[in-house]
C-alpha positions as CSV (number, residue, x, y, z in Angstrom):
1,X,26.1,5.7,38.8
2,X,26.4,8.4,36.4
3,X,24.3,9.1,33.5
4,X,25.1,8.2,29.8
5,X,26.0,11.2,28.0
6,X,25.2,12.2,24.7
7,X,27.9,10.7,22.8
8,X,27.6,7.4,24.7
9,X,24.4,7.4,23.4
10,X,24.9,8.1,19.9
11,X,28.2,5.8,19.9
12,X,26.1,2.9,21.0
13,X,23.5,3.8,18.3
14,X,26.1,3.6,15.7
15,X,27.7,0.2,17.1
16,X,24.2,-0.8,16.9
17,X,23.6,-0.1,13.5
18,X,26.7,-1.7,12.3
19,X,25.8,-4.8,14.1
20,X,22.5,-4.6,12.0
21,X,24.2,-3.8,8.6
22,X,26.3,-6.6,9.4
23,X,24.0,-9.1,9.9
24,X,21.8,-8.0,7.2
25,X,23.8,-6.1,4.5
26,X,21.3,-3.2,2.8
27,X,21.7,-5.3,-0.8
28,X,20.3,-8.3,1.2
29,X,17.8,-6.9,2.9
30,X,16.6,-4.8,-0.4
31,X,15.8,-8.1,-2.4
32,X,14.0,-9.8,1.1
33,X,11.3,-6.6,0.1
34,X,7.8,-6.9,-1.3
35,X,6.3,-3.9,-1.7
36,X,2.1,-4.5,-1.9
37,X,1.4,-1.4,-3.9
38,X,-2.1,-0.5,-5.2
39,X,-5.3,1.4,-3.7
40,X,-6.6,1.3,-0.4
41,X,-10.3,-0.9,0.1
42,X,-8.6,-3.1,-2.6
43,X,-8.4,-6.1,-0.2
44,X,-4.3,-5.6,1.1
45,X,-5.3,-6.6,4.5
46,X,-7.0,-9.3,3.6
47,X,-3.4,-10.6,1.7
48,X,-1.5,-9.4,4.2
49,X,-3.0,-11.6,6.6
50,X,-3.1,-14.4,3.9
51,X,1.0,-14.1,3.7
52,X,1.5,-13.4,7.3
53,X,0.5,-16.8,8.3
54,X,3.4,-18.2,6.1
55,X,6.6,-19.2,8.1
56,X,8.6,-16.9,6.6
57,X,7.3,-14.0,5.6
58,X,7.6,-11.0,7.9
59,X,4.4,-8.8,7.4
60,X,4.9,-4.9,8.0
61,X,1.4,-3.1,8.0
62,X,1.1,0.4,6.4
63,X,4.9,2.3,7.1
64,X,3.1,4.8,5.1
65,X,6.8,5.8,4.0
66,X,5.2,6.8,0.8
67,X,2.8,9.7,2.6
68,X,5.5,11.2,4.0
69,X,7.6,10.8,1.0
70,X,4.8,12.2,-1.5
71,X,1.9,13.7,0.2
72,X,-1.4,14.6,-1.8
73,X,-1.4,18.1,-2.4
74,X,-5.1,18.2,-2.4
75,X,-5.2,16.8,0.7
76,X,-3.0,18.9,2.5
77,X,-4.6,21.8,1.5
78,X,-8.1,21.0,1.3
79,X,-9.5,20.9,-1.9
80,X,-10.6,18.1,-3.9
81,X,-8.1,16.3,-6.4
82,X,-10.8,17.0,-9.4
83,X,-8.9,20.7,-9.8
84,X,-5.3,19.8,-9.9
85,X,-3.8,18.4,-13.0
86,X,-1.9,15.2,-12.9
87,X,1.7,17.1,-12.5
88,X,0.3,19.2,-9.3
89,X,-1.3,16.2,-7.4
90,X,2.1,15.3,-5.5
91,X,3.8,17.8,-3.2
92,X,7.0,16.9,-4.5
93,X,6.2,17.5,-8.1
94,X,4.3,20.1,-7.4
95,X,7.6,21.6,-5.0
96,X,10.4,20.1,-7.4
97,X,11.7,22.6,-9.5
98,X,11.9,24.6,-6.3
99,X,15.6,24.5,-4.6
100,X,14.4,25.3,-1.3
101,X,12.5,22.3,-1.1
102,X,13.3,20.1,0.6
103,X,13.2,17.3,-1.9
104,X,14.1,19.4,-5.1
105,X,15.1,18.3,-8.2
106,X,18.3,19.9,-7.9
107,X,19.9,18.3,-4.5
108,X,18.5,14.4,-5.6
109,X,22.0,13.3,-5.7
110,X,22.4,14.2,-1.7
111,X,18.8,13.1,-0.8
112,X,18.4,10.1,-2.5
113,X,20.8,8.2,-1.0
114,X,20.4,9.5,2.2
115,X,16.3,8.4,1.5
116,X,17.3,4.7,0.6
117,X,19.2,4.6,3.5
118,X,16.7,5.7,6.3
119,X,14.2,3.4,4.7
120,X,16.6,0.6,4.8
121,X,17.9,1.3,8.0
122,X,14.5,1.5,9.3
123,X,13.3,-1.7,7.9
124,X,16.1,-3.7,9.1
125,X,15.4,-2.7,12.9
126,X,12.4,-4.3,12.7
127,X,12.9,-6.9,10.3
128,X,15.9,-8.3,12.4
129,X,13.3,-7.9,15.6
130,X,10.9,-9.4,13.7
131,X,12.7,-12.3,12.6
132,X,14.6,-13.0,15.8
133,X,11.6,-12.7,17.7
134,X,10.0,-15.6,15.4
135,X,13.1,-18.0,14.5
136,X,13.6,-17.1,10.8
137,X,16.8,-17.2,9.2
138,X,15.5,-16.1,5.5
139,X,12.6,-14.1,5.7
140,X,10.6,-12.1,3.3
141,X,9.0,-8.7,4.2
142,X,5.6,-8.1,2.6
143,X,4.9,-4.5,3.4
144,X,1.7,-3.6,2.5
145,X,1.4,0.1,1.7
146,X,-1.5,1.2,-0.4
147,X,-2.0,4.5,1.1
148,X,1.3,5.1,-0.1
149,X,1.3,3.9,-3.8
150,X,1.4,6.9,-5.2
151,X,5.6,7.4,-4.6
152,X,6.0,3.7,-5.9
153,X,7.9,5.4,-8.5
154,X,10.3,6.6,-6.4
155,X,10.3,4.0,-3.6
156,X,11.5,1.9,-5.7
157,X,14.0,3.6,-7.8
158,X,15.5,4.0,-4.4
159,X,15.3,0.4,-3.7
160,X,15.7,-1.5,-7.3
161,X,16.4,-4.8,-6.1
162,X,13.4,-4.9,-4.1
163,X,9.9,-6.6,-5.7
164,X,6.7,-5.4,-6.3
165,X,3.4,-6.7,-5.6
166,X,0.6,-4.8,-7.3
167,X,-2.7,-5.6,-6.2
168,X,-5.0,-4.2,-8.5
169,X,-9.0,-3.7,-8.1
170,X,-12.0,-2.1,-10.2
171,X,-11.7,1.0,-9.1
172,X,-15.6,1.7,-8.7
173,X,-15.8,-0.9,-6.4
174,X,-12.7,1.0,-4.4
175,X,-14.6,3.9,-4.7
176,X,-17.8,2.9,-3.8
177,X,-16.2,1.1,-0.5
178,X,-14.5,4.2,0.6
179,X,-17.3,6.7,0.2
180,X,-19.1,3.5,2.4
181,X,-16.1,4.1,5.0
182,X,-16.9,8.3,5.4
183,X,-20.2,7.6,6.4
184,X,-21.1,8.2,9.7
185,X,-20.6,5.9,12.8
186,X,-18.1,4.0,10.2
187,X,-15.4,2.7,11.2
188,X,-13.2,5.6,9.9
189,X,-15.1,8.2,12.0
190,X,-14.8,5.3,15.0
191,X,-10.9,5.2,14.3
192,X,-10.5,9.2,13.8
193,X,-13.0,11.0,15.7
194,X,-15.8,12.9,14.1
195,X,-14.5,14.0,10.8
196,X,-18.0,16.1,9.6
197,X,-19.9,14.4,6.8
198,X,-17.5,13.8,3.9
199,X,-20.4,12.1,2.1
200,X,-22.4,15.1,2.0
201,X,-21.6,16.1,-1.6
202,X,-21.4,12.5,-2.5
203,X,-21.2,13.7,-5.9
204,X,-17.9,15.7,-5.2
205,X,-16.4,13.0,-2.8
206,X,-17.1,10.2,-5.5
207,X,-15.3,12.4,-8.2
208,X,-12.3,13.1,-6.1
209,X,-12.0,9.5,-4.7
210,X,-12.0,8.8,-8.6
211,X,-8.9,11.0,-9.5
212,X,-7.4,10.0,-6.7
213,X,-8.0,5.7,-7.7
214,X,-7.3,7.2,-10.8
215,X,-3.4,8.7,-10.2
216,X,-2.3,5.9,-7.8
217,X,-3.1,3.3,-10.2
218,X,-1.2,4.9,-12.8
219,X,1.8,5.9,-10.7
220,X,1.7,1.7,-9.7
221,X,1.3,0.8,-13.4
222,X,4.1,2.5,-14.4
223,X,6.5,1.6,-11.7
224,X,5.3,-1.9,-12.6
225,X,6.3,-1.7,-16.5
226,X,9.8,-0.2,-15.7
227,X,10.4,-3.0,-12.2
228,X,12.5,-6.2,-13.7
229,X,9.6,-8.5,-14.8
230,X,11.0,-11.1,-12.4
231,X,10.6,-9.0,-9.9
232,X,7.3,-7.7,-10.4
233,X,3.6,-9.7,-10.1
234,X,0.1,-8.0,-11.4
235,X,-2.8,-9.9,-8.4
236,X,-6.1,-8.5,-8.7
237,X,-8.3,-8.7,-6.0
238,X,-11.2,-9.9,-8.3
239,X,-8.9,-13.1,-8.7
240,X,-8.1,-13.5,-5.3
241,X,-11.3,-13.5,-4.2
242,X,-12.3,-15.8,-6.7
243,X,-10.1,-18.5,-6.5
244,X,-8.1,-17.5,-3.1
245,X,-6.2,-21.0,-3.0
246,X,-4.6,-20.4,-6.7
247,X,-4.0,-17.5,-6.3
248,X,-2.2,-18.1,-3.4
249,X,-0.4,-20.8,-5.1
250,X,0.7,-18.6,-7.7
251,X,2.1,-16.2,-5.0
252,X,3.8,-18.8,-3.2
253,X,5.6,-19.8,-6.3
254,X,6.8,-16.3,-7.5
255,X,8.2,-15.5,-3.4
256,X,10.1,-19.0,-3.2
257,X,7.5,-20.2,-0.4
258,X,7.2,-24.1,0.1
259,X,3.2,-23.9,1.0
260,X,1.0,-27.3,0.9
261,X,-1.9,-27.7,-1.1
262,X,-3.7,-28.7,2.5
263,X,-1.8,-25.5,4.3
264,X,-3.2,-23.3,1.0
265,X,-7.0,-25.0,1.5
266,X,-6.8,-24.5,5.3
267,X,-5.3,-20.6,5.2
268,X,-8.4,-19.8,2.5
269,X,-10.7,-21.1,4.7
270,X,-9.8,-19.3,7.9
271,X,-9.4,-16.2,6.4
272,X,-12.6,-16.4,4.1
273,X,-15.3,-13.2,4.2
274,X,-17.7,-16.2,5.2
275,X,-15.6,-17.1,8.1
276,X,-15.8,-13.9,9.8
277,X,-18.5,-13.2,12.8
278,X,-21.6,-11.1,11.6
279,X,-21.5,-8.4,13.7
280,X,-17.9,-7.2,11.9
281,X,-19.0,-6.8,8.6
282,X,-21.2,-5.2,6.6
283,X,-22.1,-1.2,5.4
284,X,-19.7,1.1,7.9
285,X,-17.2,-2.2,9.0
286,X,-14.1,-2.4,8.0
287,X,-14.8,-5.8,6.4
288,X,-17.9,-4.4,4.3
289,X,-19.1,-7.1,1.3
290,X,-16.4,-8.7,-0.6
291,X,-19.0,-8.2,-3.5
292,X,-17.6,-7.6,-6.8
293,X,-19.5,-5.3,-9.2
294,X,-21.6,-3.7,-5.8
295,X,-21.1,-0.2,-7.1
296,X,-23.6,-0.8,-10.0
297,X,-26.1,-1.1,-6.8
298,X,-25.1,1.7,-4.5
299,X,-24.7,4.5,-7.0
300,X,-27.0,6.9,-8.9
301,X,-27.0,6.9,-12.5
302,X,-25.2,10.7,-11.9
303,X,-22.7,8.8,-10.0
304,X,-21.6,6.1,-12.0
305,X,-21.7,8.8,-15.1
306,X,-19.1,10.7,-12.8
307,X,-16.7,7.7,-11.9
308,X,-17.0,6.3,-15.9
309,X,-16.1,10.1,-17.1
310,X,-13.0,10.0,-14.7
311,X,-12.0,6.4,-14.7
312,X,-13.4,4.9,-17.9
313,X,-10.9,4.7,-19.9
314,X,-8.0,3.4,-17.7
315,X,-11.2,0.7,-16.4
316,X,-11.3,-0.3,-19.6
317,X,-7.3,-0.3,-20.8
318,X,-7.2,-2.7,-17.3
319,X,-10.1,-5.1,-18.7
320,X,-12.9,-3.7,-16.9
321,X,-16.1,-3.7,-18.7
């Protein structure tokens, strides 16, 4: 039997994808979206898991699209976020005005569509996997992406018709729970290998965690103001943990899900901090407190001086004391 050659292969590709586009056109597919945007340690797992268990909602765990498509500029070259202005935090705004890059201001018109359609053509493959695999007709795709909230701007100026899902903590408390994950023997440092001691300036860590709360939330915030109000929901996690059936109720309504009260009672209770086994939560677990207002007793007075100087004001614009 021969082999396939090249252009068998890439002609069955295409058939492929036109099978896809067909059966999902990328207008359709761009309004089954729902983008959970926000800050990591803000609980997105936790609601992913809460709308996964719904019959037709597709969940899609951390693409990170929105890494690739804006990468921290800190990050990627090792300093902390604390020395770059706002404008220089992003790769792509830091690169922009720069033709050779490869995402430059000057070539948007050929790399934005191009963009919108590799997400979209992506998506689809697995959504229509997804959704044979589990019988649905109509789904809704919650993708939760928090690591990549800060190109929410530009995600979804690629993707308009798609809606937006910000999930929205104090951003001590994120802080706090991340400088928890770099600790050692955490579960970060179990997931990655030995990654030093990040928390040995805690000082330095806590103020760049800050900045870097600090720029996702307002990247999110202002995709949120411009996103068709419709389209758009504000979900904090204080709320959700608070009340997890209403607020699930209130999320049910905006996506068009028909949930029970009973279903609503039963899916809170399964997926309740309480419910979970001992020995996976706590300091260093990925499931650490579900504690509201914690920060206040894991950080110095220095500390909590360096995350108000950074984050106060924004805290307080977002109604946190």
């Amino acid at each position: 039997m021969r082999r396939p050659r090249v252009g068998d292969l890439r002609r069955g590709l295409r058939d492929r994808a036109a099978v896809l586009r067909r059966e999902m056109p990328d207008q359709e597919l761009e309004r089954k979206l729902v983008w959970i945007f926000g800050s990591p340690r803000s609980g997105s797992t936790w609601l992913l898991q809460l709308l996964g268990e719904q019959q037709r909602v597709i969940p899609i765990n951390e693409p990170l699209i929105g890494v690739h498509l804006a990468p921290f500029a800190p990050n990627l070259i090792g300093m902390r976020a604390t020395h770059f202005s706002p404008r220089q935090v992003l790769f792509n705004t830091l690169r922009g005005d720069t033709p050779n890059y490869f995402f430059s201001h000057r070539y948007e018109d050929a790399w934005r569509p191009l963009t919108r359609r590799l997400i979209l053509g992506r998506l689809r493959a697995e959504v229509e996997t997804e959704a044979r695999r589990s019988h649905v007709s109509d789904p809704i795709v919650a993708i939760k992406e928090p690591n990549g909230s800060q190109a929410a701007d530009l995600i979804l100026s690629l993707l308009p018709r798609s809606r937006l899902l910000f999930l929205l903590r104090d951003g001590r408390d994120v802080v706090d729970s991340e400088v928890d994950a770099l600790q050692r023997g955490s579960w970060v440092e179990q997931l990655s290998g030995d990654l030093g001691d990040p928390t040995r300036d805690r000082l330095a860590l806590i103020r760049h965690q800050a900045h870097t709360w600090l720029f996702r939330t307002e990247t999110v915030q202002s995709a949120y103001e411009r996103h068709r109000s419709e389209d758009r929901l504000l979900l904090r996690y204080e709320d959700l943990l608070g009340d997890t059936v209403e607020s699930m109720r209130a999320l049910a309504r905006w996506l068009g899900l028909a949930t029970g009260e009973e279903e609503l009672q039963e899916l809170s209770a399964r997926h309740s901090f309480e419910a979970l086994p001992p020995e996976s939560k706590g300091s260093g677990k990925f499931t650490r407190a579900a504690s509201p207002g914690l920060w206040r007793e894991n950080m110095t007075a220095d500390e909590q001086a360096a995350m108000q100087e950074v984050m106060g004001e924004k805290l307080s614009e977002l109604g946190y004391s």
